[in-house]
MIDO-503240 format. One record per residue (C-alpha): x, y, z; residue number from 0. Coordinates in Angstrom, 1 decimal, decimal comma. Layout:
X_Y_Z_resi
X_Y_Z_NUM .
...
This chain:
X_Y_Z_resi
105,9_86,5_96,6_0 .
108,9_85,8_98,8_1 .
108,3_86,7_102,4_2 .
112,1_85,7_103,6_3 .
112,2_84,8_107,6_4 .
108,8_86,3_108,3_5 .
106,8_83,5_107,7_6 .
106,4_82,0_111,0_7 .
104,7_83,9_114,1_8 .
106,1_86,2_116,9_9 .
105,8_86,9_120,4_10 .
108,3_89,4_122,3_11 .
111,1_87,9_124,2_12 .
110,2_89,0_127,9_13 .
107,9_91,8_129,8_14 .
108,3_95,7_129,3_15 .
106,5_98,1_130,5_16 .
106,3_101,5_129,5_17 .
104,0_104,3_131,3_18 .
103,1_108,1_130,6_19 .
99,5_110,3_130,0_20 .
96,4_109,0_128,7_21 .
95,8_111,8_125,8_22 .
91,5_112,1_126,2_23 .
91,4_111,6_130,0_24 .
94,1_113,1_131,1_25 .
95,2_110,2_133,5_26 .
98,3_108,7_134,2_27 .
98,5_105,1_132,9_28 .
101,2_102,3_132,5_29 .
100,8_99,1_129,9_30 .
102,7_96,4_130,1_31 .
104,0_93,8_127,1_32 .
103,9_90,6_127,9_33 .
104,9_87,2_125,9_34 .
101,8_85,0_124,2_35 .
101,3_82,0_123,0_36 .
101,0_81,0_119,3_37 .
98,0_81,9_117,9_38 .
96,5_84,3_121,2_39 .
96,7_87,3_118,6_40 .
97,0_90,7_120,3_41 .
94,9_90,5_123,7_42 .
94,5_93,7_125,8_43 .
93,3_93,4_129,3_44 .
92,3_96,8_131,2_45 .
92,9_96,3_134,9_46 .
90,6_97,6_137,2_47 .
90,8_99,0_140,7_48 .
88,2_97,0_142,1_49 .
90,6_93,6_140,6_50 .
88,3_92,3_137,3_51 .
89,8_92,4_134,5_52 .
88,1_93,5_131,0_53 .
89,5_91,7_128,0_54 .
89,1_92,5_124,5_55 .
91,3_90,6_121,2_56 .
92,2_92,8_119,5_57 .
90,0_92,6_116,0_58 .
87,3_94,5_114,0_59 .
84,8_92,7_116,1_60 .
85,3_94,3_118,6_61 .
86,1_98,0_118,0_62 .
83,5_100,7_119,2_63 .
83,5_104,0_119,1_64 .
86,2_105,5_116,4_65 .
84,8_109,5_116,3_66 .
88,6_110,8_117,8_67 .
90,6_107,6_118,4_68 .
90,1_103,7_117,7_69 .
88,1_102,6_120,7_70 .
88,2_98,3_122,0_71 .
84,6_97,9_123,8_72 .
81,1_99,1_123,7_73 .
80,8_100,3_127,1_74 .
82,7_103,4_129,1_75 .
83,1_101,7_132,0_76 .
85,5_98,7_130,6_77 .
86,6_100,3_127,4_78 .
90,1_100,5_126,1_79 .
90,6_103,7_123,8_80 .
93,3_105,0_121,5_81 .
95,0_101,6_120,2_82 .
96,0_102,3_117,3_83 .
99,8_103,9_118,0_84 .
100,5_101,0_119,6_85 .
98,5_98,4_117,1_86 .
100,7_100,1_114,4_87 .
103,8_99,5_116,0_88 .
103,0_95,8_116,5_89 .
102,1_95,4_113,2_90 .
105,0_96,9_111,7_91 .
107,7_95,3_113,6_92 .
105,6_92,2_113,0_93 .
104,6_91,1_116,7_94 .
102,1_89,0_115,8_95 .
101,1_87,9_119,9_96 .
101,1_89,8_122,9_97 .
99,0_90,0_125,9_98 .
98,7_94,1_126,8_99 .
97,7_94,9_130,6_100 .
96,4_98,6_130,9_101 .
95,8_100,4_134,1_102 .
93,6_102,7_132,7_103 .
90,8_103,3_129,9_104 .
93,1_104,1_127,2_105 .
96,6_103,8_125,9_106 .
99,2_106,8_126,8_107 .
99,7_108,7_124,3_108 .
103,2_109,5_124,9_109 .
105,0_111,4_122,1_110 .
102,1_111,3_119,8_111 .
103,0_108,7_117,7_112 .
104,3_105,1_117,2_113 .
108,4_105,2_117,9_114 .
108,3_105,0_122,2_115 .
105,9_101,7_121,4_116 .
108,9_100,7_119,1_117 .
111,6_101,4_121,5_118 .
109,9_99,6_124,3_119 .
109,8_96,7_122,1_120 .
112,9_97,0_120,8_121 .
114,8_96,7_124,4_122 .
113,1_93,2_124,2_123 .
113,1_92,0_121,2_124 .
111,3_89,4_119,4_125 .
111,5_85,6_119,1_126 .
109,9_83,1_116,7_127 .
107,6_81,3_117,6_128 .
107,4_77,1_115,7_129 .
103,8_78,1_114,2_130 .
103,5_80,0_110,9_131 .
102,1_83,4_110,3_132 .
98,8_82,8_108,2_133 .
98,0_86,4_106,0_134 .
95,0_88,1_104,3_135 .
95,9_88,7_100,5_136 .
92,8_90,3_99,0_137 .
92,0_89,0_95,7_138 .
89,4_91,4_94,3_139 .
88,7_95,3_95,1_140 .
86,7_96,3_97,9_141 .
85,9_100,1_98,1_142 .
83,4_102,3_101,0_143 .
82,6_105,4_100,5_144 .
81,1_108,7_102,1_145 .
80,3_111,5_100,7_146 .
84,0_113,0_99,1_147 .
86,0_110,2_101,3_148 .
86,8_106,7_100,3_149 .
89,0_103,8_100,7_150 .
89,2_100,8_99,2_151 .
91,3_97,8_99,2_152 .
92,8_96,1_96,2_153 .
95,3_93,0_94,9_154 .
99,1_94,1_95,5_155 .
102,2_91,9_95,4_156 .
103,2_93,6_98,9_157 .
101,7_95,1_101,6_158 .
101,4_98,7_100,5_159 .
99,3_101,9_101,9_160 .
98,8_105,1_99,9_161 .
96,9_107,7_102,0_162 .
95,9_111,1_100,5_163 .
94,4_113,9_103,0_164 .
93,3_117,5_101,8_165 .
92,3_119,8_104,8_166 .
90,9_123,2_104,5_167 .
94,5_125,1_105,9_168 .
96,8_126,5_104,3_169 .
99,1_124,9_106,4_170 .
98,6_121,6_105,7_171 .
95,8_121,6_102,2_172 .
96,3_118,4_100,2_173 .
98,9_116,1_101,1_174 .
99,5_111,9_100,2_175 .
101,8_109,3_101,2_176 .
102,8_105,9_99,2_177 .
104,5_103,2_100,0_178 .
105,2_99,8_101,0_179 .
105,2_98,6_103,9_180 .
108,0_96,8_106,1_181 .
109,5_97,4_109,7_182 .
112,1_99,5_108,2_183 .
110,1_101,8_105,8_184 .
107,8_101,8_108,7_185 .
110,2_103,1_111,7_186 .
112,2_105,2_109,3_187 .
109,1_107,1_107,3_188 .
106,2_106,9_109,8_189 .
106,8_105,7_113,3_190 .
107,3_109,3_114,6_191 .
105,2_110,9_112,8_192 .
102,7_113,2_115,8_193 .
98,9_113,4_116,3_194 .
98,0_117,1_115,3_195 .
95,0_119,6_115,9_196 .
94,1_123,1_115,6_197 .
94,3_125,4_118,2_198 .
90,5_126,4_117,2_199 .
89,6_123,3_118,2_200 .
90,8_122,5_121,7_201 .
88,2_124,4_123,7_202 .
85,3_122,3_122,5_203 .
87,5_119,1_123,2_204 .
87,9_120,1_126,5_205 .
84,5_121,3_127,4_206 .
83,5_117,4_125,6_207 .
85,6_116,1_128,2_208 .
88,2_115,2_125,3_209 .
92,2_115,9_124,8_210 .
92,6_116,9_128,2_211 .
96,1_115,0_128,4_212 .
96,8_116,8_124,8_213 .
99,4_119,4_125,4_214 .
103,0_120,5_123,1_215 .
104,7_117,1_123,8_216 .
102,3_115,2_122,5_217 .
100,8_116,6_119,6_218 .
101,5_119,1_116,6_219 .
99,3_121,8_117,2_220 .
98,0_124,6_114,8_221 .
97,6_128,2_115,7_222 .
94,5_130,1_113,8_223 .
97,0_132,5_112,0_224 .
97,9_128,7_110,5_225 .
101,5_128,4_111,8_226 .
102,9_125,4_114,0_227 .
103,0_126,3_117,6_228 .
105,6_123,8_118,6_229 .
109,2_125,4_119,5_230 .
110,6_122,2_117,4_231 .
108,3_122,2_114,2_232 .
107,5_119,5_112,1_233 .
109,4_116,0_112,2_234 .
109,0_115,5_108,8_235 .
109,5_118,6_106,9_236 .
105,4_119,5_105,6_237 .
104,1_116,4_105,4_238 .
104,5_115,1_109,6_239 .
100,2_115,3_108,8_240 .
99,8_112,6_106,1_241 .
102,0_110,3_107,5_242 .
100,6_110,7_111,1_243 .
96,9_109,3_109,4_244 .
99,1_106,8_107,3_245 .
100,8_105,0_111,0_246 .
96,5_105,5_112,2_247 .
95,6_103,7_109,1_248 .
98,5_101,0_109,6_249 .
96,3_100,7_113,3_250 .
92,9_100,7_112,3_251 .
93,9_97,8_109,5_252 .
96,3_95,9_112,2_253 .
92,6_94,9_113,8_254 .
92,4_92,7_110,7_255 .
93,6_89,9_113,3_256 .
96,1_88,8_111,0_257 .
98,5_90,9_108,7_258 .
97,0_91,8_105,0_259 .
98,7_91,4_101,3_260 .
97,5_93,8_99,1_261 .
97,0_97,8_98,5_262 .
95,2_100,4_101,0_263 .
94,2_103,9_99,8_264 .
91,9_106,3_100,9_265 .
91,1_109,6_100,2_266 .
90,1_112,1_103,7_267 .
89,7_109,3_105,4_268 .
90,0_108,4_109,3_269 .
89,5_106,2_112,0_270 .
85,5_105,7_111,2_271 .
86,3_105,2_107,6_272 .
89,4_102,9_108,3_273 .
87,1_100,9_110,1_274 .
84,0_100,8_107,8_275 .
86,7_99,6_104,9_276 .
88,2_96,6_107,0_277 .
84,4_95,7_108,0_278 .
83,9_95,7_104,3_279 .
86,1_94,0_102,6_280 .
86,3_91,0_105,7_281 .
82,1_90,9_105,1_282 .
83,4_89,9_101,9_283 .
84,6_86,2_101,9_284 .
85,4_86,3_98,0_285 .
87,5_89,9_98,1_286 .
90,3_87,8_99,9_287 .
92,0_84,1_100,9_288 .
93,8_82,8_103,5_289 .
97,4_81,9_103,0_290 .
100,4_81,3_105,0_291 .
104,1_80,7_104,1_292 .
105,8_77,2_102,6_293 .
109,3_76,2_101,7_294 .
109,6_74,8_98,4_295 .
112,5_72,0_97,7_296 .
113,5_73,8_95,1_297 .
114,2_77,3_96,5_298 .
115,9_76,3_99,8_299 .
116,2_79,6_102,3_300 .
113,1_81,2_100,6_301 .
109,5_81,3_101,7_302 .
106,4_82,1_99,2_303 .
103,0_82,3_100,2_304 .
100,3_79,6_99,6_305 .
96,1_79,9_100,0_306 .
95,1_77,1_102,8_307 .
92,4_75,9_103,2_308 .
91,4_77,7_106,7_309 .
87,7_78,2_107,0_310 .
87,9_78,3_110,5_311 .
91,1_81,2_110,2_312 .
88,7_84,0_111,2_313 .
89,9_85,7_114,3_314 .
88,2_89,7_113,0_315 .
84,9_87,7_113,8_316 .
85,6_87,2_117,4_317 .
């Protein structure tokens, strides 16, 4: 597998910061990119008002709560919630470190989707960083399920996601996206791609104290008659709803700590089982190897990917 000028890692090039409403709480919140070292991963610190600072890498390790959103953290008062817009744009564009400050408990959710995270990096831009990127290349299947949902991972010469969702509306019923995955498939197919919910639903989020920031210019919503509320419509002709839960699933699996080779699918699945599939298949030490890129003599220009030996290469376990 060739890999051409990815091989080595990334940071971003300076500081941006980019600010709107947190989409659970309600709040007003601001996050700020900043440059990283080789190596640091992606590191979110939530600032609080009293001046500590919680920290969490992001990784699998480290994920709690994942019932409406992927949640960083155990505990409500230093929790970081709804990473994984941003998570997918970082993985996407191939930002492999970045240290995230937060001024509140949870990412904003801006648009609904991934492309403002994009944008925000894009007025930056990236640089390469003299270290190379090391990836996960799964070598054997490894497959969670739960009652009619599963996912499962399995060997692919590519990074490659095909999703599949079937809801009970008319609207939406069964839906699937395939593809594989690069920066431009990525900002072109998925990136704006909105959150949605159903109009039925929204009461009982509120009175749970969730979606309070959740309002028309953030997410596609869905009237009981089964009709699209928004004045604008759909992004992406019918199918804005797969490809919403394909850029989640890009975010849950960016928590891998290091970007994976090989095929994702899953059928109804979600954050929860997003998460119980990358617990599974990095439980598994045999379903996948460690391998970064060389440059042979031979094929000047090009980059393939090698296994290393990197026992120590476990970041997900921190």
């Amino acid at each position: 597998m060739t890999i051409g000028m990815l091989g080595f890692q990334t940071t971003i090039a300076s500081p941006v910061t980019i600010s709107g409403t947190g989409v659970h709480s309600g709040a007003a919140v601001s996050i700020t990119f900043n440059p990283a070292e080789a190596d640091s991963g992606v590191v979110f610190q939530r600032l609080h008002d009293d001046g500590t600072v919680s920290e969490y890498r992001a990784v699998s390790a480290q994920v709690g709560n994942t019932d409406l959103c992927t949640v960083l953290g155990f505990s409500p008062a230093t929790m970081i919630a709804t990473i994984e817009h941003v998570m997918a744009a970082l993985y996407a564009l191939g930002l492999d470190n970045v240290l995230i400050e937060v001024s509140g408990a949870e990412m904003p959710i801006m648009d609904g989707s991934s492309a403002p995270f994009i944008d925000a990096i894009d007025q930056v831009g990236l640089i390469p960083l003299a270290v190379k990127r090391r990836y996960i290349r799964i070598i054997k299947p490894v497959r969670v399920e739960a009652g009619a949902s599963w996912a499962e991972f399995s060997p692919y010469d590519g990074t490659r996601f095909e999703v599949e969702i079937d809801f009970d509306c008319p609207l939406i019923g069964r839906q699937s996206w395939k593809g594989d995955l690069t920066p431009m498939a990525f900002r072109n197919e998925l990136s704006r791609a909105r959150t949605f919910g159903f109009m039925r639903d929204v009461e009982k989020l509120w009175a749970a104290g969730f979606a309070l920031g959740s309002s028309l210019e953030n997410s596609v919503v869905i009237s009981d008659d089964n009709t699209v509320i928004n004045v604008e419509g759909l992004r992406y002709a019918k199918d804005e709803f797969v490809r919403h839960k394909t850029l989640d699933a890009v975010g849950d699996l960016a928590l891998a700590g290091a970007q994976f080779i090989g095929c994702y699918r899953s059928y109804r699945g979600g954050h929860k089982m997003n998460a119980h599939a990358l617990k599974a298949l990095l439980s598994d030490r045999t379903a996948y190897e460690v391998v970064e890129a060389s440059v042979p003599r031979s094929r000047p220009g090009q980059r393939e990917l090698i296994a290393v030996n990197a026992p120590e290469f476990a970041p997900w376990s921190l």
